[in-house]
N, C-alpha and C positions, 0 to 999 in steps of 0.2 A: 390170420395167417402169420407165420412166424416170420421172423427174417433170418434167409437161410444163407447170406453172407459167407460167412462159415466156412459152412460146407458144401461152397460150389467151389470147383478146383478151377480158373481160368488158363487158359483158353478150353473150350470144350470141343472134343475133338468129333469127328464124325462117327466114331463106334458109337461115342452116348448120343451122342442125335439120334442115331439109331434106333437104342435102348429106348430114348424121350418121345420119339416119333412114330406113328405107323407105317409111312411114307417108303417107299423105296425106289429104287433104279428104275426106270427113268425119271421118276415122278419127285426124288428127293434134293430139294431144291436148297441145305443149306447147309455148305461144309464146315462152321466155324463158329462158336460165339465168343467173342473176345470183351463184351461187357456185359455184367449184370448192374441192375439195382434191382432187388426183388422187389415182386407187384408192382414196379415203377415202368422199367423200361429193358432194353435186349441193346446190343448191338452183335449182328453177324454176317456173316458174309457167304459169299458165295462165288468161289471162282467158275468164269465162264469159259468154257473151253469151243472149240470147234468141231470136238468128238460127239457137243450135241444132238441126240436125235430130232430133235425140231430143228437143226440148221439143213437138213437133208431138202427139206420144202420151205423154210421159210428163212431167205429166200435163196434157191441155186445163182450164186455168183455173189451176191450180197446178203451174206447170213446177218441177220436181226434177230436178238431173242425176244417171239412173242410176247406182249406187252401183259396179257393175261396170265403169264408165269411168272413177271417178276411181282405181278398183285400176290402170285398163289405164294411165291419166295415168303413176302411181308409176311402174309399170314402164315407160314409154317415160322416162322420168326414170334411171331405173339405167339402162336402153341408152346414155342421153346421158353419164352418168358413164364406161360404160365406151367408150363413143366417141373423149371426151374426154382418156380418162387414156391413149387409148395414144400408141405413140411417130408423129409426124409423118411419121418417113422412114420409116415402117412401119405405115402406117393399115389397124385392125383391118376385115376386110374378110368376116368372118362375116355371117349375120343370125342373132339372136337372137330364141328364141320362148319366149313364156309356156309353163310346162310344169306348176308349182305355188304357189297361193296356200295360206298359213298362218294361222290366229290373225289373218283379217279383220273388221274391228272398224268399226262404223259410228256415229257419235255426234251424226252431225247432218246437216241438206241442206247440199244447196250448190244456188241458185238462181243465175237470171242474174244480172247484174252483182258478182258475186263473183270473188274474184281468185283461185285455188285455188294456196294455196302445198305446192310440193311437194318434201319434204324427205327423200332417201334415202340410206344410209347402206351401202356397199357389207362385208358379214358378213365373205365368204368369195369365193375364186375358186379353182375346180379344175379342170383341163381343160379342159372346152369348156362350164360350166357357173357361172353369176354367182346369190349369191344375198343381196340384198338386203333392208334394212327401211325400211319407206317410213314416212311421217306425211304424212300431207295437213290442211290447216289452210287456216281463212278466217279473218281480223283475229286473227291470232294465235291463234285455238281452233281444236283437232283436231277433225277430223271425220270421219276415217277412217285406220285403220291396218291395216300388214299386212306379212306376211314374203312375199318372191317368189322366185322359182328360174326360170332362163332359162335355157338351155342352145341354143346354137349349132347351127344343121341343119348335118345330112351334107349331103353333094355326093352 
């Protein structure tokens, strides 16, 4: 893989997430990336608001965002790292699914108005298969961590 340095333009806004992602409303869990190092690592974000549809139920009076979104957050974060790392005249054109979570670690909420910083660090790449370690952080504290494994559908 090339290093595509370059010509990634920072910050990447949410139209190319778009473009990079399959993911949509409600389901698209990440407004920003404001660091690459390709094939290394991501950093992006994701403002959390209270317009959430998961704050409707979880929970009325004290909104929490489910702890299993800010997993899915990380992992559309490594999909953006390896979006991002590959080569331009050759855009990787798989989609990528969650297949395993590891050693998921929960240390704290995250409520609305929280900026959920998401920091993932690409292990390994083999095949048709990415597997990443993620850190998710508000104000600089972790509040969730985890090892992920993606792997690319057949046709």
């Amino acid at each position: 893989m090339t290093d595509t340095t370059a010509t990634v333009q920072l910050p990447v806004d949410v139209t190319e997430i778009q473009r990079l992602l399959p993911h949509r409303y409600p389901f698209l869990l990440v407004d920003r990336v404001v660091e690459l190092e390709p094939n290394k690592r991501v950093l992006a974000y994701k403002n959390v608001s209270i317009n959430e549809p998961f704050f409707q139920g979880h929970f009325p009076g004290k909104p929490v965002m489910p702890g299993v979104l800010v997993i899915e957050a990380l992992a559309q974060a490594g999909g953006l790292l390896t979006q991002l790392s590959s080569d331009p005249a050759n855009p990787q054109t798989q989609t990528f699914f969650l297949v395993k979570v590891d050693n998921a670690k929960f240390s704290n909420m995250v409520v609305p108005g929280d900026k959920l910083e998401l920091d993932v660090e690409l292990k390994r790449r083999i095949r048709n298969m990415a597997q990443y370690v993620g850190i998710a952080r508000v104000d600089g504290q972790q509040v969730a961590c985890a090892e992920i494994l993606c792997a690319a559908a057949r046709d």
